[in-house]
N, C-alpha and C positions, 0 to 999 in steps of 0.2 A: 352293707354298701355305704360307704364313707360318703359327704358331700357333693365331691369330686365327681364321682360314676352317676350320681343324681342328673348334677349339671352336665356331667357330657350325656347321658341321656336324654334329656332333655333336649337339650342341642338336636340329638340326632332325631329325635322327634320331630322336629320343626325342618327339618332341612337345612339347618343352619352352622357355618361356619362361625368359630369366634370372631369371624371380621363381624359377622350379619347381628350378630347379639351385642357385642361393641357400639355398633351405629345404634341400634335400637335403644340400648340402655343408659348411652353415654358414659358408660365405665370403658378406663382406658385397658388398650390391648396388655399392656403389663400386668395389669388387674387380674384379667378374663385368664389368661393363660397360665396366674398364680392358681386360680379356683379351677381350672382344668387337670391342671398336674397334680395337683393337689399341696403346694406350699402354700396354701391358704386353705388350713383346713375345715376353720368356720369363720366363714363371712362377719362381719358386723348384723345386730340387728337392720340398719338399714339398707345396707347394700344385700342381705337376704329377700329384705319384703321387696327391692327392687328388680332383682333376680326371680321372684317368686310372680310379681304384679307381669314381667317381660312376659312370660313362659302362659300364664295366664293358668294358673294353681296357685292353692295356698300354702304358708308355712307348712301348716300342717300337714297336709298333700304330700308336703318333701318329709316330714319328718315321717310321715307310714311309708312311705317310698324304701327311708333309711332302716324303722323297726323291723319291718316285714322281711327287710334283706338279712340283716343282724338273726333274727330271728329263726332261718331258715339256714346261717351259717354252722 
């Protein structure tokens, strides 16, 4: 599982549209929908932990999210 499927999972966890996580994060919709599609395939560290702090999980969280998928490909 790439970044990308993280955060759109995540997304759909919450009920959230990238507008809803936009307003929440203050990352601009060009951002959000570079890290949906996946042309942004790893975040910065801080637009991560901001991403991570939104969703209310940590790094880490996301990165067993990513192992565990890889793992089972």
């Amino acid at each position: 599982m790439a970044f990308r499927e993280v955060f759109n999972l995540l997304l759909e966890s919450k009920g959230w549209k990238q507008a809803d996580f936009c307003r929440v994060s203050g990352m601009s919709r060009a951002y959000v929908s570079q890290i949906a599609t996946g042309q942004t395939k790893d975040p910065s560290f801080e637009k991560a932990c901001v991403i991570a702090d939104v969703f209310g999980v940590t790094l880490e969280d996301i990165r067993h999210m990513i192992e565990e998928s890889e793992a089972t490909d």
